[in-house]
C-alpha positions as CSV (number, residue, x, y, z in Angstrom):
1,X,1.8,10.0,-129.2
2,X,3.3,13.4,-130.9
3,X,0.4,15.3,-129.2
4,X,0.8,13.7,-125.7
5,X,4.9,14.7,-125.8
6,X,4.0,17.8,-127.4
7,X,5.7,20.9,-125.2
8,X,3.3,22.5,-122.7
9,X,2.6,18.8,-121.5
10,X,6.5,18.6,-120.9
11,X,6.5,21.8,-119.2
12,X,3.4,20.7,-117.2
13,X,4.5,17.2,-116.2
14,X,8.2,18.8,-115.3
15,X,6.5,21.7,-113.0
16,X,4.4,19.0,-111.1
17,X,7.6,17.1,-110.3
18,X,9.7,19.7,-109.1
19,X,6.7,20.5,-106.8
20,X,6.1,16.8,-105.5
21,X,10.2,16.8,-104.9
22,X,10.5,20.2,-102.9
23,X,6.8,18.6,-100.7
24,X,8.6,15.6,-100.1
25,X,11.8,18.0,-99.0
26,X,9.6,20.3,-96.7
27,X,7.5,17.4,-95.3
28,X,10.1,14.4,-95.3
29,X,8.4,11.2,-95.2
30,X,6.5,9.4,-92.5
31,X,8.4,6.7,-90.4
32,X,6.5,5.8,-87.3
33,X,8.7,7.8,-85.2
34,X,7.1,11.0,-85.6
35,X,6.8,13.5,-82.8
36,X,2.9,14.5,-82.7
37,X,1.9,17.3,-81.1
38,X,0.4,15.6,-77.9
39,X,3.8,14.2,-77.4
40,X,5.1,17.4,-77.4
41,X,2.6,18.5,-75.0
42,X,3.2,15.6,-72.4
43,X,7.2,15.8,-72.8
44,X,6.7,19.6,-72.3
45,X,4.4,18.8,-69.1
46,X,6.9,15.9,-67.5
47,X,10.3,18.5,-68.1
48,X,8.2,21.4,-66.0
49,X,7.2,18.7,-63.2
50,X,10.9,17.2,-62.6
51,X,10.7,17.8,-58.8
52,X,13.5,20.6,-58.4
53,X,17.3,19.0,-56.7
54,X,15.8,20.6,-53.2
55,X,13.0,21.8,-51.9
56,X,12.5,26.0,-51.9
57,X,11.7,27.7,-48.3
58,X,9.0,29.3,-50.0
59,X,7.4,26.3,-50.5
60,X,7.3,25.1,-46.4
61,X,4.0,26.2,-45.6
62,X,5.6,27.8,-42.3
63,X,8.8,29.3,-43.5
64,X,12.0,28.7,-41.0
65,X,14.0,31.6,-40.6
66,X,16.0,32.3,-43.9
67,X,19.4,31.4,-41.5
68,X,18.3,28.6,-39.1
69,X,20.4,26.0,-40.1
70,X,23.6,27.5,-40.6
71,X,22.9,30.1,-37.8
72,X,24.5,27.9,-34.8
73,X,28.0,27.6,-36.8
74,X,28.2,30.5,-38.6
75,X,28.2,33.7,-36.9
76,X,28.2,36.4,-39.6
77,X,24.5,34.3,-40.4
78,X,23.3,34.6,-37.4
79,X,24.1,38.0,-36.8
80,X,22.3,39.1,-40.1
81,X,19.2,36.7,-38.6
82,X,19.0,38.4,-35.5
83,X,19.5,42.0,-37.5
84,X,16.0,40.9,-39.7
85,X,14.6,40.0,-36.4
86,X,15.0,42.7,-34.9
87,X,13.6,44.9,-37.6
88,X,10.5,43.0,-37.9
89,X,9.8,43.5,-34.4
90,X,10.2,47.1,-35.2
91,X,7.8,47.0,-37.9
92,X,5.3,44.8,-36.4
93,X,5.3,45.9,-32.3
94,X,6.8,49.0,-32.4
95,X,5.8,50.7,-28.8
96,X,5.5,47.3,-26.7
97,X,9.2,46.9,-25.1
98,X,8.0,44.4,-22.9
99,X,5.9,42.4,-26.0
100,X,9.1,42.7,-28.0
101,X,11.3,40.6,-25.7
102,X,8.6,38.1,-24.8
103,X,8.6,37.4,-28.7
104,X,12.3,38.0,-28.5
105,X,12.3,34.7,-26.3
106,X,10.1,32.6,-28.0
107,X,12.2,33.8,-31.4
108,X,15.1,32.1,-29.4
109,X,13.4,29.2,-28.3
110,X,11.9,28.5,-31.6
111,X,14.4,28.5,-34.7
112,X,10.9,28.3,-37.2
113,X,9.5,31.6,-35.5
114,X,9.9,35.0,-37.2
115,X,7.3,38.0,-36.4
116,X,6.6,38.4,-40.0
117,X,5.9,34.9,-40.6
118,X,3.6,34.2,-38.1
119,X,1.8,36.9,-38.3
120,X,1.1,35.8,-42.1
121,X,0.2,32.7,-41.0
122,X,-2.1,33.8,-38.2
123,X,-3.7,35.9,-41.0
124,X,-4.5,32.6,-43.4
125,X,-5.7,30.6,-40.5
126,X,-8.0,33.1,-39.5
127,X,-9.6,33.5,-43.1
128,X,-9.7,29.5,-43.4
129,X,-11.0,28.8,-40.0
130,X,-14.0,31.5,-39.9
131,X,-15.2,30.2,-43.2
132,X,-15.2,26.6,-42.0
133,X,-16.9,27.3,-39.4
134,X,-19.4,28.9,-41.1
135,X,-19.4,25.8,-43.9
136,X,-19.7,23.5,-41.0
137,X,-16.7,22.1,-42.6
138,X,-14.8,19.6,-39.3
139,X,-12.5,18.5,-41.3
140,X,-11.3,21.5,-41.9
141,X,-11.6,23.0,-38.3
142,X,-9.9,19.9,-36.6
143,X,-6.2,20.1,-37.4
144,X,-6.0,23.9,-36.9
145,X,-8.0,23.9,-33.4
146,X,-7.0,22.6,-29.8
147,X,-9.5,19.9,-28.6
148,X,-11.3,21.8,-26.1
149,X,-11.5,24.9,-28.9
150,X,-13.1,22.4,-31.7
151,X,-15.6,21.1,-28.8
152,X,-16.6,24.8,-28.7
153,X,-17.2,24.9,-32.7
154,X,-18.5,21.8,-33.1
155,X,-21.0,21.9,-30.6
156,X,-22.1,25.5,-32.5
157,X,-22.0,23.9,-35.8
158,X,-24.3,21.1,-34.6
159,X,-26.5,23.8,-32.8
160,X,-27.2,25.0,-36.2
161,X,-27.8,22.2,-38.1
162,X,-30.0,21.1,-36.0
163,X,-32.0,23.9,-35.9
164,X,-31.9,23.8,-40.1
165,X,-30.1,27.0,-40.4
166,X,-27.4,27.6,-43.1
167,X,-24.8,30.6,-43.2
168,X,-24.2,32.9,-46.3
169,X,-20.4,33.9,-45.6
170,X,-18.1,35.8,-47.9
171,X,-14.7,36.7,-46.4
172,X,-13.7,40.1,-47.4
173,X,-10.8,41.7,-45.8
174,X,-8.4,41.8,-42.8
175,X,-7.2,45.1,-42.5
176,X,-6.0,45.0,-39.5
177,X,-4.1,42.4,-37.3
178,X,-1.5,42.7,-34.5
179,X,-0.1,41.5,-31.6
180,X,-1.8,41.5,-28.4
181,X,0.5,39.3,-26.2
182,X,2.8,36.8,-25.8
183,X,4.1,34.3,-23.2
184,X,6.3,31.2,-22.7
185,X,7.7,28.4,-20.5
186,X,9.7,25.4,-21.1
187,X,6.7,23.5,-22.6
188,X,4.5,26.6,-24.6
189,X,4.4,29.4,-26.4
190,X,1.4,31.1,-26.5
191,X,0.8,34.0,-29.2
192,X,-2.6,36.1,-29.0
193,X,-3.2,38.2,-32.3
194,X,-6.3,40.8,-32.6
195,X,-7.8,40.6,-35.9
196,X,-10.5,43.2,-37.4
197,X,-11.9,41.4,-40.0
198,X,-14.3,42.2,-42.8
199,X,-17.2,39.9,-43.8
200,X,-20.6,39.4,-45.2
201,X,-22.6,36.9,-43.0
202,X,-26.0,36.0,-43.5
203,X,-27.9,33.3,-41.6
204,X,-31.4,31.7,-43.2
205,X,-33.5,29.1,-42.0
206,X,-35.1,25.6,-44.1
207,X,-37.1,28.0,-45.8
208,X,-35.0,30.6,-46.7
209,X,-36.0,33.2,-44.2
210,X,-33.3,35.5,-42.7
211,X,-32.3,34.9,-39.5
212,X,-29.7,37.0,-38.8
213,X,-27.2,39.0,-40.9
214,X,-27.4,40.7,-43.9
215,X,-26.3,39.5,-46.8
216,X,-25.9,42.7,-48.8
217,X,-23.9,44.2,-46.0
218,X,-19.8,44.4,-45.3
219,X,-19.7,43.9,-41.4
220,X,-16.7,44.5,-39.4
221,X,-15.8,41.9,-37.0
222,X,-12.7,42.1,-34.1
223,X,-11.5,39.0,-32.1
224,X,-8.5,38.0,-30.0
225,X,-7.3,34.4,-31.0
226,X,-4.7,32.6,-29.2
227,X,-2.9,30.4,-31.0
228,X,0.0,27.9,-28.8
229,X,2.6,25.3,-29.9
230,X,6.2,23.5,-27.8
231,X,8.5,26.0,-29.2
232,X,10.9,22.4,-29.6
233,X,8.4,20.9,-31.7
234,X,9.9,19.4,-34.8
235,X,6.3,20.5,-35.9
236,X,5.7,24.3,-37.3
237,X,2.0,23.9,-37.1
238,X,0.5,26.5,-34.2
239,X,-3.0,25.6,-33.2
240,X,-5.7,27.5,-31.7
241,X,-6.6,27.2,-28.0
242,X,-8.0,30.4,-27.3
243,X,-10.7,33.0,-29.0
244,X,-12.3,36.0,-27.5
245,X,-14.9,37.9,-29.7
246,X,-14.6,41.7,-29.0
247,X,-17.8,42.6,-31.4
């Protein structure tokens, strides 16, 4: 017993409960309640997808203009509306006076129409609509496209497949797209944009063979697309009802 007590042993024994103490301080004790890291990570998750108290304009897939609904009862708003307006005309049609006002009048007509926005828009449709088309993908083409212009597709689509061809297509560019023309009446507006698009297209048959195309080679492509909606239209959605291929 004199050897067990003797004074390293004391020292020993007195070291390892200081240590077990301070763990104990450092780690606390386990209680069921414990956050664990995948809690964390779902809490952490939920808090950044708490829908925000309203909804942000750049979230609306076609943006209204910044000052549509407080434009009709407060003038200073609608004065600084028309002012970015008018300088997106500038930017976008700058030597048309006549194409200026026409979009002037559909601008008036339609509070969700701004030069700058549509002509963004018109840009994404293009690039989703070409590469549907040559996916074969309807469901794709059929919201964007007036009836008689998804007809026109389809019946191309179906031309191809029967035939057993499949397209290669890589959308590379648009460096270039402006107005052409604009019109409207009580009922439509009709916007035609010219877009010179860059693209790799290739088309093969069952067995692989090339058809037509070359699918090492950056193409350039121009067509006129018209696209139309009823500028009173609670719906933003423009569709298109006209295309003309110019090469």
């Amino acid at each position: 017993m004199q050897d067990f007590f003797d004074i390293p042993t004391i020292i020993i024994i007195a070291v390892a409960i200081f240590v077990l103490y301070r763990l104990r301080s450092v780690l606390g004790t386990r209680t069921g309640n414990e956050r664990t890291p995948m809690r964390d990570i779902r809490e952490s998750r939920t808090e950044r997808e708490k829908p925000d108290e309203a909804p942000r304009m750049d979230d609306v897939v076609v943006p209204l203009r910044p000052d549509a609904r407080s434009e009709r009862t407060d003038p200073e708003a609608a004065e600084r509306a028309q002012r970015k307006f008018e300088a997106e005309l500038e930017r976008y049609v700058p030597d048309n006076a006549p194409l200026r006002a026409r979009l002037q009048e559909i601008g008036d007509a339609d509070p969700t129409f701004t030069p700058k926005s549509f002509i963004n828009g018109a840009g994404a449709a293009y690039e989703m609509i070409v590469t549907a088309f040559a996916a074969g993908d309807r469901g794709a083409l059929r919201p964007l496209l007036e009836k008689d212009v998804y007809e026109g597709f389809e019946a191309a689509i179906k031309q191809r497949e029967a035939a057993g061809n499949k397209v290669d297509f890589t959308f590379v560019g648009l460096p270039n797209i402006a107005y052409t023309d604009a019109s409207l009446d009580k009922k439509v507006a009709n916007i035609t944009i010219r877009f010179d698009a860059e693209v790799v297209s290739a088309t093969r048959d069952a067995d692989g063979n090339l058809v037509e195309g070359d699918a090492e080679k950056v193409v350039n492509i121009a067509d006129e697309w018209t696209f139309s909606k009823n500028p009173k239209s609670r719906d933003p959605n423009w569709k298109l009802v006209g295309t003309n291929q110019i090469s």
